[in-house]
Short mmCIF file of the C-alpha atoms (twelve columns), coordinates in Angstrom:
data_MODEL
# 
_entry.id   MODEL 
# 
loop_
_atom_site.group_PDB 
_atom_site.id 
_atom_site.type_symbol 
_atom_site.label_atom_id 
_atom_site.label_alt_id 
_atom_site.label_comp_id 
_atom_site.label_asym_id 
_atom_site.label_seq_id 
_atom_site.Cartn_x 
_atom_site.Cartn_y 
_atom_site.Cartn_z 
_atom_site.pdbx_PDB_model_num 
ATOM 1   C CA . UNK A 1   13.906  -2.370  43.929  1 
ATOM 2   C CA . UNK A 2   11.479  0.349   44.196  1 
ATOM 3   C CA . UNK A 3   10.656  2.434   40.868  1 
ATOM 4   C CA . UNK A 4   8.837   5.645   41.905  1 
ATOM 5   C CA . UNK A 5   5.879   5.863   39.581  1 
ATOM 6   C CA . UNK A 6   4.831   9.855   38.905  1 
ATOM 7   C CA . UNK A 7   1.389   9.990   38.379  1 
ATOM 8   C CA . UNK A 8   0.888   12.555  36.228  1 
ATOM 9   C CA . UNK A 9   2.878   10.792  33.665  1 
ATOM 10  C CA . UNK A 10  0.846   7.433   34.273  1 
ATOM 11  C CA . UNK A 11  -2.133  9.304   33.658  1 
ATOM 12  C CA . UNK A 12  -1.024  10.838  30.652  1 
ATOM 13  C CA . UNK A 13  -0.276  7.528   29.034  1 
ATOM 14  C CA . UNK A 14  -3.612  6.357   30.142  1 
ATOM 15  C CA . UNK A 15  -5.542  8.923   28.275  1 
ATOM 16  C CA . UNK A 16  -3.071  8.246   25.086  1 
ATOM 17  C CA . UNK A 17  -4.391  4.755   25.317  1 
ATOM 18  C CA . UNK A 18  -7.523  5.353   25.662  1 
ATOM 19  C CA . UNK A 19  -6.672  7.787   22.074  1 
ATOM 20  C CA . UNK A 20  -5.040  4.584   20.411  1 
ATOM 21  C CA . UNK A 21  -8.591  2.472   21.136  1 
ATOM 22  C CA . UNK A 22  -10.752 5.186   19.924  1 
ATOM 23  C CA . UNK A 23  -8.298  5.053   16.605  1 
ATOM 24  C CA . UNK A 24  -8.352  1.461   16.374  1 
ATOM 25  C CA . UNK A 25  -12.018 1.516   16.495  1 
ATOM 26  C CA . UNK A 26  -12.252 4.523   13.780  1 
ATOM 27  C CA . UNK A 27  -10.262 1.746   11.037  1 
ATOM 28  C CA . UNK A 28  -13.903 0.000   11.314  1 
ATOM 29  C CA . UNK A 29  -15.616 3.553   10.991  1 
ATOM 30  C CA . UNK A 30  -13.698 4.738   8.067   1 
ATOM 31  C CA . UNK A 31  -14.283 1.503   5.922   1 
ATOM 32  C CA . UNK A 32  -18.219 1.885   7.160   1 
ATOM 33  C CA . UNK A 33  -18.653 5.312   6.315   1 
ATOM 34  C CA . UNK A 34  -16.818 4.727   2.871   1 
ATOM 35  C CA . UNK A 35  -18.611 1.355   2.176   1 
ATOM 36  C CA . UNK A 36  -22.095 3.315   3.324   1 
ATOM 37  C CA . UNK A 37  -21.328 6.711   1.259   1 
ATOM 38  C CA . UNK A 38  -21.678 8.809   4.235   1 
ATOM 39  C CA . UNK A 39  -18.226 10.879  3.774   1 
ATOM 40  C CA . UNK A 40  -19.302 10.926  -0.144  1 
ATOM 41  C CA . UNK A 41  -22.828 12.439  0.802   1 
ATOM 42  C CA . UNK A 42  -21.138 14.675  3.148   1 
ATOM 43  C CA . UNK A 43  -19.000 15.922  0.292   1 
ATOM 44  C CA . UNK A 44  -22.237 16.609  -1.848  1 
ATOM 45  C CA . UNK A 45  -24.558 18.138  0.967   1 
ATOM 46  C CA . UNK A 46  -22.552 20.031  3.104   1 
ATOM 47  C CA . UNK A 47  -23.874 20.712  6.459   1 
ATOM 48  C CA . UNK A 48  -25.933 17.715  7.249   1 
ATOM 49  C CA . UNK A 49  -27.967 16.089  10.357  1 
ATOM 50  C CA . UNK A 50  -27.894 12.563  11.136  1 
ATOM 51  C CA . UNK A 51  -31.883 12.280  10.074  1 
ATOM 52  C CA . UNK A 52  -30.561 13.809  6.331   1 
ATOM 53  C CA . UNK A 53  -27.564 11.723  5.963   1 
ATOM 54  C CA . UNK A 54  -29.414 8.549   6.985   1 
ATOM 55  C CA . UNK A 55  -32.399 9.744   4.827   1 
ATOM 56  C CA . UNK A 56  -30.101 10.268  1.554   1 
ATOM 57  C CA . UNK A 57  -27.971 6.868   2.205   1 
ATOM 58  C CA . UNK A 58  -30.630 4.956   3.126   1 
ATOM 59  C CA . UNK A 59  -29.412 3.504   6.334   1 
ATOM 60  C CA . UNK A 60  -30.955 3.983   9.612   1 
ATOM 61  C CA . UNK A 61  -30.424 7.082   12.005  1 
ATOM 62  C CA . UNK A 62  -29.413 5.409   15.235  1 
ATOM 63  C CA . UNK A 63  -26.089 4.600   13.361  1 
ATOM 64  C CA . UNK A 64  -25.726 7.817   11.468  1 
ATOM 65  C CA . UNK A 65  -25.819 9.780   14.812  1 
ATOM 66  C CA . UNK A 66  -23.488 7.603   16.687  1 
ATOM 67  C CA . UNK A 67  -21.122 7.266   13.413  1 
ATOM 68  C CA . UNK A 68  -21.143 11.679  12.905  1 
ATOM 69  C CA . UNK A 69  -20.403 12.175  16.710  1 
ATOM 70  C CA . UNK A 70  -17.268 9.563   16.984  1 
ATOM 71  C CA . UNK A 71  -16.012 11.385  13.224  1 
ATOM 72  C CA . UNK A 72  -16.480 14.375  15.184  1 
ATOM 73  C CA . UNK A 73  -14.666 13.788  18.276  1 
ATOM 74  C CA . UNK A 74  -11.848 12.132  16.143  1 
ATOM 75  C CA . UNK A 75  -11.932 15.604  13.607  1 
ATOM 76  C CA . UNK A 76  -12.651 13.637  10.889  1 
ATOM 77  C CA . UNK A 77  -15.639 16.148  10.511  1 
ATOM 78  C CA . UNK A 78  -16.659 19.397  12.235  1 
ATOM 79  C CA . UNK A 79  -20.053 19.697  14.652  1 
ATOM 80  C CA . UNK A 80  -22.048 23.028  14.896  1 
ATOM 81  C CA . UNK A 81  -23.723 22.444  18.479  1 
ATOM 82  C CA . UNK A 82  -25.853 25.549  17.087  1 
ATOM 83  C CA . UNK A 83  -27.369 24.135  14.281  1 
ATOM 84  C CA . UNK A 84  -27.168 20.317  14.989  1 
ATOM 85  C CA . UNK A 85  -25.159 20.100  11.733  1 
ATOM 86  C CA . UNK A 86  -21.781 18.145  10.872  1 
ATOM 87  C CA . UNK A 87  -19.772 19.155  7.856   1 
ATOM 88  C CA . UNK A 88  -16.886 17.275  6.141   1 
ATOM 89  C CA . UNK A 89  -14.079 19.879  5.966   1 
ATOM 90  C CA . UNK A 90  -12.420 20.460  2.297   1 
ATOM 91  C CA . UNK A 91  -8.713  18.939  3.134   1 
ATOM 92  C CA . UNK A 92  -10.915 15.710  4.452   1 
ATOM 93  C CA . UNK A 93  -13.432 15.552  1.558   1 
ATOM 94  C CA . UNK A 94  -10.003 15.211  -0.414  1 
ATOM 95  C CA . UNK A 95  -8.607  12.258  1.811   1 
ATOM 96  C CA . UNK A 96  -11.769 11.098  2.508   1 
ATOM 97  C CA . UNK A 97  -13.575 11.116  -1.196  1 
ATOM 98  C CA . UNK A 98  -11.220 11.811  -4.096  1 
ATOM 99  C CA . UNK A 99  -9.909  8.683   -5.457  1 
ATOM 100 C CA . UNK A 100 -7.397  10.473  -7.662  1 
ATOM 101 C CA . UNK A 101 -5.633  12.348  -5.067  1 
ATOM 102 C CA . UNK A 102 -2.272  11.181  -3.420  1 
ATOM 103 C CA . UNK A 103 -3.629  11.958  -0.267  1 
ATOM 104 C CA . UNK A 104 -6.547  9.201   -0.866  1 
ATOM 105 C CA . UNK A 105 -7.111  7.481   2.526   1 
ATOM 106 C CA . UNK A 106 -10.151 4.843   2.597   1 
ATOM 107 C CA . UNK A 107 -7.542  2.116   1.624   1 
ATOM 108 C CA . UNK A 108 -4.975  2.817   3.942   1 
ATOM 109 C CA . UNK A 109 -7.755  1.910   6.513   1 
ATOM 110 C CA . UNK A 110 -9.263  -0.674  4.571   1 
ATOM 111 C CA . UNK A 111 -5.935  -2.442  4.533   1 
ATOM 112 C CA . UNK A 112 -5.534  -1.976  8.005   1 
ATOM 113 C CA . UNK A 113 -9.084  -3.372  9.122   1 
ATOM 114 C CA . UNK A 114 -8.343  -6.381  6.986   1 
ATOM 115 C CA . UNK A 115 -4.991  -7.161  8.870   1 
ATOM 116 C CA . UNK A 116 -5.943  -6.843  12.232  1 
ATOM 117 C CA . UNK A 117 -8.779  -9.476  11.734  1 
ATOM 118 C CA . UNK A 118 -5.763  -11.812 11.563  1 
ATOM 119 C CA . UNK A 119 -4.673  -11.290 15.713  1 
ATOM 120 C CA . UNK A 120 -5.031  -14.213 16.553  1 
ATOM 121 C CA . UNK A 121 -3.774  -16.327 13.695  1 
ATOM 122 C CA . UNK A 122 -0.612  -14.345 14.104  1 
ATOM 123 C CA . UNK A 123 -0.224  -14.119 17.940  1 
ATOM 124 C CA . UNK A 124 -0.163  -18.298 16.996  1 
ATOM 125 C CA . UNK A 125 2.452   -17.632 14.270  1 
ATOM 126 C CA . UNK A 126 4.644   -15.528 17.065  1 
ATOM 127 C CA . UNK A 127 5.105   -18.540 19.516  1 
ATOM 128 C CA . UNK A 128 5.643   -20.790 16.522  1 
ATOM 129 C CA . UNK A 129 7.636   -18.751 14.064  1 
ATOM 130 C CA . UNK A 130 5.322   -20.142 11.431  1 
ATOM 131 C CA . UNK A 131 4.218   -17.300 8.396   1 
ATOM 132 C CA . UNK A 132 0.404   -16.490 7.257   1 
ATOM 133 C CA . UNK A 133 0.838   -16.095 3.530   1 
ATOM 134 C CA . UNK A 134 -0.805  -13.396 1.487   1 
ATOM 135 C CA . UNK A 135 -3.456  -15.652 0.108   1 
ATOM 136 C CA . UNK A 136 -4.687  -16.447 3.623   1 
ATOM 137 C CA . UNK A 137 -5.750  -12.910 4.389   1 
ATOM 138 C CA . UNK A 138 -9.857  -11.526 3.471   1 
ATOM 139 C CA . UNK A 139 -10.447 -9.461  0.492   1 
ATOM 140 C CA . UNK A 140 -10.190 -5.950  2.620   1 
ATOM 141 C CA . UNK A 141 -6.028  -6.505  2.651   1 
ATOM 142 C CA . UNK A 142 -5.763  -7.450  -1.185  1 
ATOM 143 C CA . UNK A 143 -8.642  -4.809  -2.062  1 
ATOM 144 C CA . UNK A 144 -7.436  -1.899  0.545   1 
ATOM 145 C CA . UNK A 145 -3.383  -2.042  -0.839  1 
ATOM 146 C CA . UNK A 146 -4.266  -1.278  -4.205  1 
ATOM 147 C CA . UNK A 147 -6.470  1.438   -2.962  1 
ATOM 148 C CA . UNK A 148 -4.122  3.197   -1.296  1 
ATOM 149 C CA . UNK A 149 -1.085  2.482   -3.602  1 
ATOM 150 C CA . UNK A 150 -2.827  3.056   -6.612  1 
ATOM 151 C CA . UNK A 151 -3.236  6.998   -6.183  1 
ATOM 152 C CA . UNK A 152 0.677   7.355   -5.206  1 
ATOM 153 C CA . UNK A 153 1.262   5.739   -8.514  1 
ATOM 154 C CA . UNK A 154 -1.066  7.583   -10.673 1 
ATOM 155 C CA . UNK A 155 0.368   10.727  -8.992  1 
ATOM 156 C CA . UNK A 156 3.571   10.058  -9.348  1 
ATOM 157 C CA . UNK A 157 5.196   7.081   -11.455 1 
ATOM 158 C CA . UNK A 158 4.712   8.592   -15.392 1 
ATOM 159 C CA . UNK A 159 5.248   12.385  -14.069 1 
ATOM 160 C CA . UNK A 160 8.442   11.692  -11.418 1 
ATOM 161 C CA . UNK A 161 9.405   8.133   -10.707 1 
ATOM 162 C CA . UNK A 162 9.752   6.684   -14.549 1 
ATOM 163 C CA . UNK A 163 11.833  10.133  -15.763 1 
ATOM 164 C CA . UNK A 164 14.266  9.807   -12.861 1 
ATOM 165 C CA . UNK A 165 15.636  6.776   -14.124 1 
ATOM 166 C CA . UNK A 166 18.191  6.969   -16.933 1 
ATOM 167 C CA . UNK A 167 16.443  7.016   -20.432 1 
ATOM 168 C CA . UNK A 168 13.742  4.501   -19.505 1 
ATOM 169 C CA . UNK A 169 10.882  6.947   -20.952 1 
ATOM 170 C CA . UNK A 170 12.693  7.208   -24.490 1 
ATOM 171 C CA . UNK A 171 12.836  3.216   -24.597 1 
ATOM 172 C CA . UNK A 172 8.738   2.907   -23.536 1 
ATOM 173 C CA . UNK A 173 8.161   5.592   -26.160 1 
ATOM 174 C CA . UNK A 174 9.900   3.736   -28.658 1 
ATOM 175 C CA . UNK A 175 8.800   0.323   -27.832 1 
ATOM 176 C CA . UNK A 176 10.458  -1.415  -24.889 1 
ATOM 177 C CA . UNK A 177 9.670   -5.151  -22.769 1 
ATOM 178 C CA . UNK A 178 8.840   -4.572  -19.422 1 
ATOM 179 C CA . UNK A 179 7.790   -6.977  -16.221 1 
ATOM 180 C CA . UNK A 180 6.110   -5.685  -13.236 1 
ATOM 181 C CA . UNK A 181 6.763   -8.238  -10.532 1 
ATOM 182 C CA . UNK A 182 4.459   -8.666  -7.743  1 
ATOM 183 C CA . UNK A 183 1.573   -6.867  -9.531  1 
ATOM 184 C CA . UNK A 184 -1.287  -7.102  -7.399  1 
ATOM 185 C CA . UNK A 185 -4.211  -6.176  -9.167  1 
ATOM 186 C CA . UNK A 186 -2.104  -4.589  -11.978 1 
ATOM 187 C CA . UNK A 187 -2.720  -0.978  -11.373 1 
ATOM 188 C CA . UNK A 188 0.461   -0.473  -11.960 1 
ATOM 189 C CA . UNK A 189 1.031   -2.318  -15.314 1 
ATOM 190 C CA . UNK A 190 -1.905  -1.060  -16.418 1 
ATOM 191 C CA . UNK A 191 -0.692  2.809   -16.019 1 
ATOM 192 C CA . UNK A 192 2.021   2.089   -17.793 1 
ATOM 193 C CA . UNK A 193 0.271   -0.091  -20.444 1 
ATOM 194 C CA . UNK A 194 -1.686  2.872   -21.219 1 
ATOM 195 C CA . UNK A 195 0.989   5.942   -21.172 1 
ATOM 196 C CA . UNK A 196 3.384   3.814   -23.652 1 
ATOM 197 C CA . UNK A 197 1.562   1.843   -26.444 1 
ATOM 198 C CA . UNK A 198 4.747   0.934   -28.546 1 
ATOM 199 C CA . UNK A 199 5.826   -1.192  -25.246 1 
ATOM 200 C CA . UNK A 200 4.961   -4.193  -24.062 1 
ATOM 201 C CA . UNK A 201 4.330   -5.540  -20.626 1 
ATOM 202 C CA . UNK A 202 3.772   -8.737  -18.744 1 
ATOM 203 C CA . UNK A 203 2.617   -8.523  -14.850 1 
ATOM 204 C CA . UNK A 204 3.154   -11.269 -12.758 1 
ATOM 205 C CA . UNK A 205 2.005   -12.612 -8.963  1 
ATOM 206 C CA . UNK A 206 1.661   -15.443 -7.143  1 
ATOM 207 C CA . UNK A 207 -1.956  -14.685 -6.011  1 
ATOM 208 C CA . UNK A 208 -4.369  -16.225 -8.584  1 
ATOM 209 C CA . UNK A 209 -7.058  -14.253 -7.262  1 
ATOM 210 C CA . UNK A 210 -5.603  -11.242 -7.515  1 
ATOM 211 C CA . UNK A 211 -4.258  -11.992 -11.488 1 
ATOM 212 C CA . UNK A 212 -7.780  -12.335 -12.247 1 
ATOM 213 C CA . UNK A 213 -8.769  -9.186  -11.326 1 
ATOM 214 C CA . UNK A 214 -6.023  -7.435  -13.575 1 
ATOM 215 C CA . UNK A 215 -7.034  -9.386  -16.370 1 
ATOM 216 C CA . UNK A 216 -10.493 -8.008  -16.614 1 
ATOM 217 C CA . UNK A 217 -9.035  -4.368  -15.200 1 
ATOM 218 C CA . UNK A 218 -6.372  -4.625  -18.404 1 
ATOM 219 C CA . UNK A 219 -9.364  -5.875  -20.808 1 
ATOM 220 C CA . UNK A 220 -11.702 -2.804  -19.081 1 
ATOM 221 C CA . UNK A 221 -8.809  -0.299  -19.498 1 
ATOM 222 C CA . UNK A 222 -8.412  -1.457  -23.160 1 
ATOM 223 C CA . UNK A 223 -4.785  -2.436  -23.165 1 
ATOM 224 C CA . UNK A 224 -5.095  -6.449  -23.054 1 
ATOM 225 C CA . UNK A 225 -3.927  -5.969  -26.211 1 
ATOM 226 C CA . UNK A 226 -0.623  -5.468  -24.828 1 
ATOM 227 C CA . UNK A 227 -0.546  -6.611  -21.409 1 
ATOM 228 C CA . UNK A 228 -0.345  -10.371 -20.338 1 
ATOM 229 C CA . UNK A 229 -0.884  -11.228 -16.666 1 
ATOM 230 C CA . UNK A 230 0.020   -14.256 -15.287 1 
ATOM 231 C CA . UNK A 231 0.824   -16.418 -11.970 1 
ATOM 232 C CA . UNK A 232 4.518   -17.009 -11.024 1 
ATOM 233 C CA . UNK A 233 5.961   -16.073 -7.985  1 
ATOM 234 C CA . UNK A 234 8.571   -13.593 -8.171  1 
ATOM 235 C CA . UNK A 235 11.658  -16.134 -8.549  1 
ATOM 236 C CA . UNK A 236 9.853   -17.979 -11.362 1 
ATOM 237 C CA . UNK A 237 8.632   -15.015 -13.728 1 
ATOM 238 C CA . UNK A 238 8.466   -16.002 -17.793 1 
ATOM 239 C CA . UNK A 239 10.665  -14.038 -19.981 1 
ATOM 240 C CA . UNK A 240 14.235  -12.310 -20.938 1 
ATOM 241 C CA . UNK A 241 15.355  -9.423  -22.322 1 
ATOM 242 C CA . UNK A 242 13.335  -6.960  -20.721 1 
ATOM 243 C CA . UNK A 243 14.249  -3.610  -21.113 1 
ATOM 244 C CA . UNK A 244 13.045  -2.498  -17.342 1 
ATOM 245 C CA . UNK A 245 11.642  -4.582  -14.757 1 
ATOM 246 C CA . UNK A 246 9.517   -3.209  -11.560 1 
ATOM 247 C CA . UNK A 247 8.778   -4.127  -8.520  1 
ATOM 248 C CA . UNK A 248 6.302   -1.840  -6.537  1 
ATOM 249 C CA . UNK A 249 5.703   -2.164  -2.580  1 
ATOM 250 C CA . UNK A 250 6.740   -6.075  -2.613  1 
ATOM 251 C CA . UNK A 251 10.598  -6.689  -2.030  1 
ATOM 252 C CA . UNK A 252 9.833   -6.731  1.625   1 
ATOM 253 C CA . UNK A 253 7.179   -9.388  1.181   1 
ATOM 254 C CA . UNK A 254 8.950   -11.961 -0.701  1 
ATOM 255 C CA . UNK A 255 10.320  -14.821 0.982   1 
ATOM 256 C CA . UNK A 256 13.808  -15.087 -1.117  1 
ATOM 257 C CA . UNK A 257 14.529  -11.220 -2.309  1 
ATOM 258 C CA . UNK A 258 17.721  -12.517 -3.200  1 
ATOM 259 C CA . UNK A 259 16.201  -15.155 -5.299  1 
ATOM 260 C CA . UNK A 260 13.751  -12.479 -6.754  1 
ATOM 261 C CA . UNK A 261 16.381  -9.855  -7.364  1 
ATOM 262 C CA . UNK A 262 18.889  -12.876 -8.722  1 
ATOM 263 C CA . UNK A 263 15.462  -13.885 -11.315 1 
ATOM 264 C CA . UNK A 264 15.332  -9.884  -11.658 1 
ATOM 265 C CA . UNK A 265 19.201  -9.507  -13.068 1 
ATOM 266 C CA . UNK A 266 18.768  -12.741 -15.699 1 
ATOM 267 C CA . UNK A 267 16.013  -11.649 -17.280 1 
ATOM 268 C CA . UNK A 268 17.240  -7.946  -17.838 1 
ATOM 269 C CA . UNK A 269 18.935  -6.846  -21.039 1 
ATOM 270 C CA . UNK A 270 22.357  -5.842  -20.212 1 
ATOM 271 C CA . UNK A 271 21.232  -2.216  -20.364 1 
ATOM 272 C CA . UNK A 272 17.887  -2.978  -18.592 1 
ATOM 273 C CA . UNK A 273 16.659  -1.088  -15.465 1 
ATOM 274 C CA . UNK A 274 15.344  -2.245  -12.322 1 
ATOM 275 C CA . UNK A 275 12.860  0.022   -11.041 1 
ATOM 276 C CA . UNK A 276 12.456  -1.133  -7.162  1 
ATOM 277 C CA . UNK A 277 9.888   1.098   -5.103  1 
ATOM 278 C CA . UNK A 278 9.705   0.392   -1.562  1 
ATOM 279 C CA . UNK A 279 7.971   2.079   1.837   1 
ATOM 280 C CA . UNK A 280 9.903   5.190   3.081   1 
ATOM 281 C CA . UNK A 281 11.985  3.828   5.780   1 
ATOM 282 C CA . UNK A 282 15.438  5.575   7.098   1 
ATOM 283 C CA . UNK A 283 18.347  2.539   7.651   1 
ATOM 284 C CA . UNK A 284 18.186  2.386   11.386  1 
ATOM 285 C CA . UNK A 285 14.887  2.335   13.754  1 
ATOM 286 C CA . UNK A 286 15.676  6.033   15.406  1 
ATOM 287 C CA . UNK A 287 15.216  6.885   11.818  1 
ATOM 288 C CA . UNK A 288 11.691  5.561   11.620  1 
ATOM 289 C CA . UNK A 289 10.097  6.383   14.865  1 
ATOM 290 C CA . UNK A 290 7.726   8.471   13.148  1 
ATOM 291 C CA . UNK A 291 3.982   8.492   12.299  1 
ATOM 292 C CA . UNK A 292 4.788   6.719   8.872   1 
ATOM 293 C CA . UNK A 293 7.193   4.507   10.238  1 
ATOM 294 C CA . UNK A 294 5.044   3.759   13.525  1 
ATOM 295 C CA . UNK A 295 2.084   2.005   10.715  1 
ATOM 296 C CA . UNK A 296 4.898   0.400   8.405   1 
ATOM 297 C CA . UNK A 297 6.130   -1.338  11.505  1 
ATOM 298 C CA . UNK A 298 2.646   -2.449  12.491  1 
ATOM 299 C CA . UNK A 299 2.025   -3.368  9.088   1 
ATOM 300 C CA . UNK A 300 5.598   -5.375  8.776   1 
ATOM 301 C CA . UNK A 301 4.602   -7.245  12.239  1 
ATOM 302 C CA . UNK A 302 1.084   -8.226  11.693  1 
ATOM 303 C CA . UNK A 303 1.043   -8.610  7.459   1 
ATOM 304 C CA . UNK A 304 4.605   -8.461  5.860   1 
ATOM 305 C CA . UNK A 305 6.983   -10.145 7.946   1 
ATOM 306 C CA . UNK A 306 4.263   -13.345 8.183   1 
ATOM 307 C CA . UNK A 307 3.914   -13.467 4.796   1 
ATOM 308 C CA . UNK A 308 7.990   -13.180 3.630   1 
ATOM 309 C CA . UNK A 309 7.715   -16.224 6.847   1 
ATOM 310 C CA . UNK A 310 4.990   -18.569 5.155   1 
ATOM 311 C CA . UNK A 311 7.748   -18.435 1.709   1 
ATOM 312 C CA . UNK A 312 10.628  -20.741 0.842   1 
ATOM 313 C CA . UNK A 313 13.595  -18.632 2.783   1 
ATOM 314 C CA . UNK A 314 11.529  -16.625 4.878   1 
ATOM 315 C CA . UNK A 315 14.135  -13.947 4.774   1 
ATOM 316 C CA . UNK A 316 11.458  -11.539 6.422   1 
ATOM 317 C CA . UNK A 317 13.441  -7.964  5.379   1 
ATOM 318 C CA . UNK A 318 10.492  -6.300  7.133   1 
ATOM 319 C CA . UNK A 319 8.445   -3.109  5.672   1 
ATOM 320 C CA . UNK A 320 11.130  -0.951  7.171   1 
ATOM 321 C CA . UNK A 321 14.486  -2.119  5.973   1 
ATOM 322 C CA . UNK A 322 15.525  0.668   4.449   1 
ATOM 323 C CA . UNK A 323 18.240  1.926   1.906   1 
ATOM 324 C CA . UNK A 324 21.187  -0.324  2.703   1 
ATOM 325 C CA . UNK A 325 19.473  -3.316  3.301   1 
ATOM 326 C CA . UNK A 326 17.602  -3.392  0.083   1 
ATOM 327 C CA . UNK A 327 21.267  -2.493  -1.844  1 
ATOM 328 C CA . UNK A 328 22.625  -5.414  0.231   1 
ATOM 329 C CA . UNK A 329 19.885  -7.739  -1.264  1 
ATOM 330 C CA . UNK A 330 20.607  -6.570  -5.092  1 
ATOM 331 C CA . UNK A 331 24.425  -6.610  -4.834  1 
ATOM 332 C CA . UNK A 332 23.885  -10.451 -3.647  1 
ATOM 333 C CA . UNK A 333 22.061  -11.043 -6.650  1 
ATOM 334 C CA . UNK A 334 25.004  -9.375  -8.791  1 
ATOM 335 C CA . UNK A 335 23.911  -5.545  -9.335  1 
ATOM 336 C CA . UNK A 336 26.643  -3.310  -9.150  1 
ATOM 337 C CA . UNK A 337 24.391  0.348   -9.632  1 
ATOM 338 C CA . UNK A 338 21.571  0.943   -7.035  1 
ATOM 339 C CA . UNK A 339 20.849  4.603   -5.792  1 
ATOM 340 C CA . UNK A 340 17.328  6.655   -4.654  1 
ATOM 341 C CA . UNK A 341 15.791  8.555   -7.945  1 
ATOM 342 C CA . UNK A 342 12.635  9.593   -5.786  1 
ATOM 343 C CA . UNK A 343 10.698  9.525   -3.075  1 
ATOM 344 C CA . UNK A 344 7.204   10.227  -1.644  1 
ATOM 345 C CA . UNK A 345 6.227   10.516  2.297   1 
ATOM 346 C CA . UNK A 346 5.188   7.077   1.470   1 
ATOM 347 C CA . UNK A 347 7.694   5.670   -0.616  1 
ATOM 348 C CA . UNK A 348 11.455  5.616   -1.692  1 
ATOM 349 C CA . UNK A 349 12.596  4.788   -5.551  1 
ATOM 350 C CA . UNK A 350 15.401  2.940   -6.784  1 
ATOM 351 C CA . UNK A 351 17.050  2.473   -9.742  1 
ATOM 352 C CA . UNK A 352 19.464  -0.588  -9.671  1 
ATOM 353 C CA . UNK A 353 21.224  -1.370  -13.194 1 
ATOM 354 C CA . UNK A 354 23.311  -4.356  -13.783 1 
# 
């Protein structure tokens, strides 16, 4: 059967494509001009030429030129043909240089880079089913998720996401027991370790590597003292009682949830709270054919779903399961409260009570 193709339309999606390579290629270019300082000098200088910013970053021109002109066709930063001159806009020295802003971006891209140096090992894992665990991945995936995770949570977790769940902050302020389950590099813990000094906390993750960089980020922050790190993946975390347990950004990865969650509800106190942050994600895919859900899918394909695979289970929820899905997974484990306190364009918060 004949399909009439219109041409217009075939061109159009040629020139998209040709869009989507020039933004694959700018993941490298963001994580080069970060790792270089050339969007930091750009943020101190102003109007530069590629002769200044390769004289003030010490690196060599040929790549400063080539680097400034693909920002600038991308509108990453803005070329005067007059003067020669490229200039970092405000709104992008924000994304682009301001670690403590919600809007950070470097990690986003640094996580992205990282996971894309995996093709191959996955397209492998596709025809087999097998899973590429977390562990397996370089440094830019561990390094570039707490990057861009960490600013969401500095901006919003003591100010927002802790005070929507019922009197949580009046138990840290008096002294509470707490658990942060797949803890990364324990930015987390550690913002919490140092808002609520009566409480206690204990971080736990099955990546050794990444434990031993909250160790020396909890003994640099000051709050060792009251923070214990250690490795146990999330079905197998030490302890009882706690008062609230949380989980940021790693349901989805975990190769039982129900296992996790079932751990989760044992080791609560019978009033204890279950703080469960997730990636924004609607229940059903129209929901999340969006610009945030369009990267959370790539992201659940090429990083999350292989590494829930490479785990006992291998449930594989995916980054976007949304909502009911995640409720499904705690009322299997034997929670009977679970609703959305908060949420960010990058995240949703629940609170799920015994």
């Amino acid at each position: 059967m004949t399909v009439a193709i219109d041409g217009d339309k075939l061109m159009g999606f040629v020139f998209r494509a040709v869009d989507e390579v020039g933004a694959t290629l700018n993941a490298a270019l963001v994580v080069m001009g970060d790792r270089l300082g050339y969007y930091q000098t750009l943020a101190d200088h102003g109007a530069t030429t590629p002769a200044e910013l390769a004289e003030r970053t010490g690196t060599s021109e040929h790549y400063t030129r080539e680097w400034l002109n693909a920002q600038a066709a991308g509108g990453f930063v803005e070329y005067d043909a007059e003067s020669g001159r490229y200039t970092l806009p405000p709104e992008q020295t924000v994304a682009m240089t301001d670690p403590n802003s919600p809007a950070y971006l470097p990690g986003f891209f640094q996580i992205a880079l990282g996971t894309i140096q995996h093709t191959t090992q996955t397209i492998e894992a596709a025809r087999s089913g097998a899973g590429i665990g977390w562990h397996e991945h370089t440094s830019d995936v561990h390094v570039g998720c707490e990057r861009f995770f960490r600013p969401s949570y500095n901006a919003n977790l003591l100010p927002s996401w802790l005070p929507a769940l019922e009197g949580v902050v009046a138990k840290l302020e008096r002294g509470a027991t707490v658990a942060d389950i797949g803890c990364g590099h324990g930015s987390s813990t550690i913002l919490m370790a140092s808002a609520f000094p009566q409480s206690s906390f204990v971080g736990s993750d099955y990546h050794q590597e990444s434990i031993e960089t909250a160790r020396l980020r909890a003994a640099e922050a000051g709050v060792d003292d009251r923070v214990r790190f250690e490795v146990a993946p999330a079905t197998e975390f030490s302890g009882t009682g706690y008062d609230l347990v949380t989980t940021f950004d790693a349901l989805h990865d975990m190769g039982d949830p129900v296992g996790a969650a079932r751990h989760v509800r044992d080791a609560l106190a019978p009033d204890g709270t279950w703080m469960l942050v997730e990636p924004m994600a609607g229940d059903h895919v129209e929901d999340n054919l969006n610009p945030v859900g369009r990267a959370y899918y790539g992201f659940s394909t090429l990083l999350c779903t292989p590494a829930s695979l490479s785990q006992p289970v291998g449930l594989a929820l995916g980054t976007q399961a949304g909502p009911a899905r995640i409720q499904d997974v705690t009322t299997a484990a034997g929670f009977t409260r679970f609703r959305t306190v908060a949420q960010t364009p990058f995240n949703l918060v629940f609170e799920v009570r015994p």
